[in-house]
N, C-alpha and C positions, 0 to 999 in steps of 0.2 A: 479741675484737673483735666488736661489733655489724655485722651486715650491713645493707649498705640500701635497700629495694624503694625502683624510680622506677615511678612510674605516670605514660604518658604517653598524651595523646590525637593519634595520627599523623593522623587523617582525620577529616570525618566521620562514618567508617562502621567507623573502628579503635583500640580500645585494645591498647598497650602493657605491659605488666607484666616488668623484668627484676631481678632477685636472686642475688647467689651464695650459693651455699650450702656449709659446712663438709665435704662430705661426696662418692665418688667417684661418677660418673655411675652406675653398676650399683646402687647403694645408691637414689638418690635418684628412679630409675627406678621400682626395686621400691614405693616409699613411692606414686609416682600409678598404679602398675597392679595392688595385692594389697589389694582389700577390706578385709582387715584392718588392715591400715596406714592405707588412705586415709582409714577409718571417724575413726582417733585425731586426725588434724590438718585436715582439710576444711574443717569449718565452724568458722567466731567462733566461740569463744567468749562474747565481751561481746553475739552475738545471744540467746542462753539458747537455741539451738535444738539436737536430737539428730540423728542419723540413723537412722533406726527397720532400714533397710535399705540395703545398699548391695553390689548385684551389676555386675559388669564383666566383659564376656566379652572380653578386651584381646586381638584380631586383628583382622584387616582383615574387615568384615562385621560385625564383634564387635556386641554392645551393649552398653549400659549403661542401669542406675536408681536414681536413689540416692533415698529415700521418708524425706523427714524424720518426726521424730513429730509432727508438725502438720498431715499430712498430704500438705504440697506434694509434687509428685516432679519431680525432672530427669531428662530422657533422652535418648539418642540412639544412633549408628552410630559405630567408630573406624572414619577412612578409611584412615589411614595411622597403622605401628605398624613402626617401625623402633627394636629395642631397645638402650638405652640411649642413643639422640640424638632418636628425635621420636613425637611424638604428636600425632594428629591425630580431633580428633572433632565430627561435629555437635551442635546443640543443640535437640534438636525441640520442646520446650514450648513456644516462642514461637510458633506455627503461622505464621505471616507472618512475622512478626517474630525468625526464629530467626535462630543464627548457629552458626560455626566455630569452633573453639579451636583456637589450637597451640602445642605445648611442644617447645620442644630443649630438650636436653639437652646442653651442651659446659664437660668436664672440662679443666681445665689444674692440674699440681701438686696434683691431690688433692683441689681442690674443682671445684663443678658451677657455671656460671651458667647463671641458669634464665630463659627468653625465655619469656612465654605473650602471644599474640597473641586479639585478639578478633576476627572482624570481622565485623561485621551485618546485616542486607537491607538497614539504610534508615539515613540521622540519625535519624530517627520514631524505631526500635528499636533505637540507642543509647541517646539520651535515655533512653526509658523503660524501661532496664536499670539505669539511675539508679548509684548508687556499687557496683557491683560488683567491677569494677576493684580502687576501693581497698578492700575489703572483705578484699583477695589479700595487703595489707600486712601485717593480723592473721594470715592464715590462714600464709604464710613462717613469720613467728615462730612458729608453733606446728610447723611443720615442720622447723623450725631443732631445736626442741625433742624429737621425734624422731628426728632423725638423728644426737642428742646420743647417745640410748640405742641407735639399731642401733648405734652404733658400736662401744659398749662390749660386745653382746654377742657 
């Protein structure tokens, strides 16, 4: 059975993103906090883009940088890192215009439904985040599709 991302816009200043996923919380934890993992399903696909780099120092303090090969980079601070139910991290490339993300993480019967929150300084710095959001549709499915293989190994 196909899962299926709802992207919603709560606010203004808040995107919605929630998914279940085939797989237990501990698993699907590991998949947004071990570089190695996160490198496999992150990005589209259908964008044709890589990630040339992708460190995460996943604690409270932690950072992170993920440096596509096109040079762009994302980054920030995790504020909150309670493992296997939430994550929580800024997004400082927008310099005004940044925002927060947060992920729970809540297991019932062996699968995860996965809540990721957005929320941004302004409407200004919504808008111009432009489809990000749904962007999270592609990136599940690809997620869906690794969790296919930790599974099995």
């Amino acid at each position: 059975m196909k899962n299926r991302t709802i992207v919603e816009r709560k606010s203004e200043r808040e995107t919605v993103v929630t998914r279940t996923v085939n797989a237990p919380a501990r698993i699907v934890f590991e998949a947004w906090t071990k570089p190695e993992l996160f490198k496999k399903w992150w990005v589209p696909k259908s964008m044709g883009m890589t990630l040339a780099s992708c460190e995460m120092d996943v604690r409270i303090g932690g950072k992170y940088r993920l440096v596509f090969a096109q040079g762009m980079a994302f980054f920030g601070t995790y504020t909150e890192v309670t493992p296997h139910s939430r994550l929580v991290w800024t997004n400082e490339e927008g310099g005004d215009n940044s925002s927060v993300t947060t992920v729970t993480f809540e297991e019932k019967e062996g699968k995860t439904l996965l809540v990721v929150s957005e929320l941004y300084a302004s409407k200004e710095a919504l808008d111009a985040a432009g489809g990000a959001a749904e962007a999270l549709v592609e990136t599940f499915e690809q997620l869906d599709e690794l969790l296919v293989t930790l599974a099995r190994a």
